[in-house]
N, C-alpha and C positions, 0 to 999 in steps of 0.2 A: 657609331652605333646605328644600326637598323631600326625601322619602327618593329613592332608587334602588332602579330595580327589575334584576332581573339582566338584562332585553334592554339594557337601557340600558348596564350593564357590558359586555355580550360587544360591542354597537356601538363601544364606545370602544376595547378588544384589537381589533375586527377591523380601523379606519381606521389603527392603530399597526400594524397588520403589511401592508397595505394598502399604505400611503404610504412605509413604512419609514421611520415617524419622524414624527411628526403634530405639529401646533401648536395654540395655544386657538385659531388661527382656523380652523385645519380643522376642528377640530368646532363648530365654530359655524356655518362653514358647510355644512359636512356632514350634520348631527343637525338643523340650522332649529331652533338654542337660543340663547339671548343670552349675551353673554360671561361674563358670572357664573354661569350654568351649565355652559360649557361650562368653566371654571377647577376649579369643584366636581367634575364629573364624571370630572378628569385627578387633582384630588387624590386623591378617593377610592379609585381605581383601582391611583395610586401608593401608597398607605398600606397598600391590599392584596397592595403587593407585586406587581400582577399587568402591572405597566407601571412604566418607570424613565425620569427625566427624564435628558437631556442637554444642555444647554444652552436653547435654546427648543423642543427636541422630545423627546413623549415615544418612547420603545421600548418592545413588547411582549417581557416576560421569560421564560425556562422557563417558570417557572409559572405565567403566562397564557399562552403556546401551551398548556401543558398543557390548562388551563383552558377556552380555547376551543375543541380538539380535542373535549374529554371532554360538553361540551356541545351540541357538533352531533351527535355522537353517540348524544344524549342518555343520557349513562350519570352518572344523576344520583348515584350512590355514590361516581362518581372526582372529579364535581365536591361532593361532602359532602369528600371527602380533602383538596381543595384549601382550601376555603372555613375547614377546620379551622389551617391555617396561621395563619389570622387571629385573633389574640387574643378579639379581641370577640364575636368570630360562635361561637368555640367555647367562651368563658364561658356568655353564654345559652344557649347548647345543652345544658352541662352545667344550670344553673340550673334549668330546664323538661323536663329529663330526671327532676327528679328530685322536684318539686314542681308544681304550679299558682301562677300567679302575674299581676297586672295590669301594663301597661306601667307605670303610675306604681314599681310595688317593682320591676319588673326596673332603671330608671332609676335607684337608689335602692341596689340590690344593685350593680350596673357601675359606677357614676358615668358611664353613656353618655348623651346627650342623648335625647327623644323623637325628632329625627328617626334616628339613628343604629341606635337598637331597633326602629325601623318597619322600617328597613331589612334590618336581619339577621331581622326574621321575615319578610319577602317572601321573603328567599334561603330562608329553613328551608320554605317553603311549595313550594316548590321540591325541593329534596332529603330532604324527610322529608313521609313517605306518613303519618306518626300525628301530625301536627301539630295539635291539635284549640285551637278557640277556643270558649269558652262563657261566656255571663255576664260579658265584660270578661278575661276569664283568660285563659291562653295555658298552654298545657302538652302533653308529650308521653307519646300514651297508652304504659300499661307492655305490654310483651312480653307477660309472664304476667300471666291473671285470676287476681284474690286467689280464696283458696278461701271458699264458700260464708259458712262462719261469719264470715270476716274481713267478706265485702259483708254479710251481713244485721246484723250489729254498724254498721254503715254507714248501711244504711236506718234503723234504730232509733232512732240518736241524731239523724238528718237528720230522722225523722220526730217527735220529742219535740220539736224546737224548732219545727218550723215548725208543729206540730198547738196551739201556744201562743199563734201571731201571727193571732188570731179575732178578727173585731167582737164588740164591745162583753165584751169580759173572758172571753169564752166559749173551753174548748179545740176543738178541730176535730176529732174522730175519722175523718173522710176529707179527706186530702189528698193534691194533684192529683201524679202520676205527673211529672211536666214539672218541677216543682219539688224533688223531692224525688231525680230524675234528676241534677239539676242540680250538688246539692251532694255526693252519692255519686262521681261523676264527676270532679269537681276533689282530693277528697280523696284517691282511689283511681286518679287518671287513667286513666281510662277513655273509649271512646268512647261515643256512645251505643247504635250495637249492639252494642257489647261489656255495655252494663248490659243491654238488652236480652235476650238471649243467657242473661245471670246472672240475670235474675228470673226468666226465662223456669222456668232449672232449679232454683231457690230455690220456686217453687210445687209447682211437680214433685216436690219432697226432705220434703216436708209443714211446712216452714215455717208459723211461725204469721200469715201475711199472707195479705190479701184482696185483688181487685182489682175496684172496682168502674165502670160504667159512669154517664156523665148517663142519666135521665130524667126525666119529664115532673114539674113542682111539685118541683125539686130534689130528688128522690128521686135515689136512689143505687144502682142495680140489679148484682147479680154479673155480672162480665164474664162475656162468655158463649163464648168465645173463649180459651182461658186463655194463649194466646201472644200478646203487644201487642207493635208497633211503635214508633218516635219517631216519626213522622206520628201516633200516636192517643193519645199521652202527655196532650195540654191537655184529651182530653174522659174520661179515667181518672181514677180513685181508690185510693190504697191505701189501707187498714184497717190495722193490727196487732191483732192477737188478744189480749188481756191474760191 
């Protein structure tokens, strides 16, 4: 079984308000899917509540007109209201509201199948504008930036561990911006121009960190620029000042 994506949802409410009453073979002929698809796509639909079988046909209910209203409209907050009905889809929401996390632990957190979790982070991709993926994670960035000392506590310890993982036993005194982004960000859920943003003013605050540039014979030159973006993350370096 494939996940679903929501055009695929809203196609199966609009043939059920359409036809006033659809069947697996209407969508099967309708959607050009195979019956086993189009039986999954009527389950799913009904599980969310958004479509009610009657005998061999299904009906679109309140809350998919709702549903399908609030989406051609595209008011993706009334389609987040609706979607919240659904058990599953506002578990995860809560979950990645409030941590970082891999499909495998959301799986594991739910007892939802992997296709099931694919499925509710398409929808969330959809109705939520801070839905950030990085590194296999999935998480939803926070409202408010942590204050200064909480991120540089942040960098510090992201930057202790990975300044350990050096060829041949060596520690790394410059390590790359893109990796050290990486793990500030899932801890702190953050975007990346939101870390961006925060180092930006963590330089600025006289923090004891450096940002350096590649050059030439791996030399490590001061950025010369003291604002960097996530496009220039892989060719930066930060320092920490001991």
């Amino acid at each position: 079984m494939r996940p679903f994506t929501l055009g695929r949802l809203m196609d199966v409410i609009r043939l059920a308000r359409a036809f006033r009453g659809v069947s697996i073979e209407d969508v099967e002929e309708a959607m050009m899917v195979n019956r086993d698809r189009a039986a999954e796509l009527l389950k799913q639909a009904e599980e969310m509540r958004l479509i009610r079988r009657d005998g061999e046909l299904y009906h679109s209910t309140s809350l998919g007109n709702v549903f399908f209203e609030a989406y051609n409209r595209n008011d993706r907050a009334k389609v987040d209201e609706v979607l919240n009905e659904y058990p599953p889809y506002f578990t995860v929401k809560e979950i990645i509201s409030q941590e970082s996390v891999s499909v495998e632990e959301l799986k594991k957190l739910t007892n939802l199948t992997e296709v099931a979790v694919e499925m509710i982070l398409r929808l969330l991709q959809y109705t939520c504008d801070n839905l950030c993926f990085l590194n296999e994670k999935v998480y939803l960035s926070a409202k408010d930036l942590p204050k200064l000392s909480e991120f540089y506590s942040s960098v510090r310890n992201t930057y202790a561990k990975l300044s350990k993982d050096s060829q041949w036993g060596c520690s790394n005194t410059f390590v790359r911006v893109d990796k050290i982004a990486a793990g500030v960000c899932q801890e702190l859920r953050l975007s990346m121009d939101d870390f961006s943003i925060i180092l930006y003013k963590l330089i600025k605050s006289g923090f004891p960190i450096e940002i350096h540039s590649e050059g030439m014979s791996y030399e490590f030159l001061p950025f010369a620029n003291r604002r960097i973006n996530p496009s220039s993350y892989r060719r930066c370096y930060i320092r920490l000042r001991v």
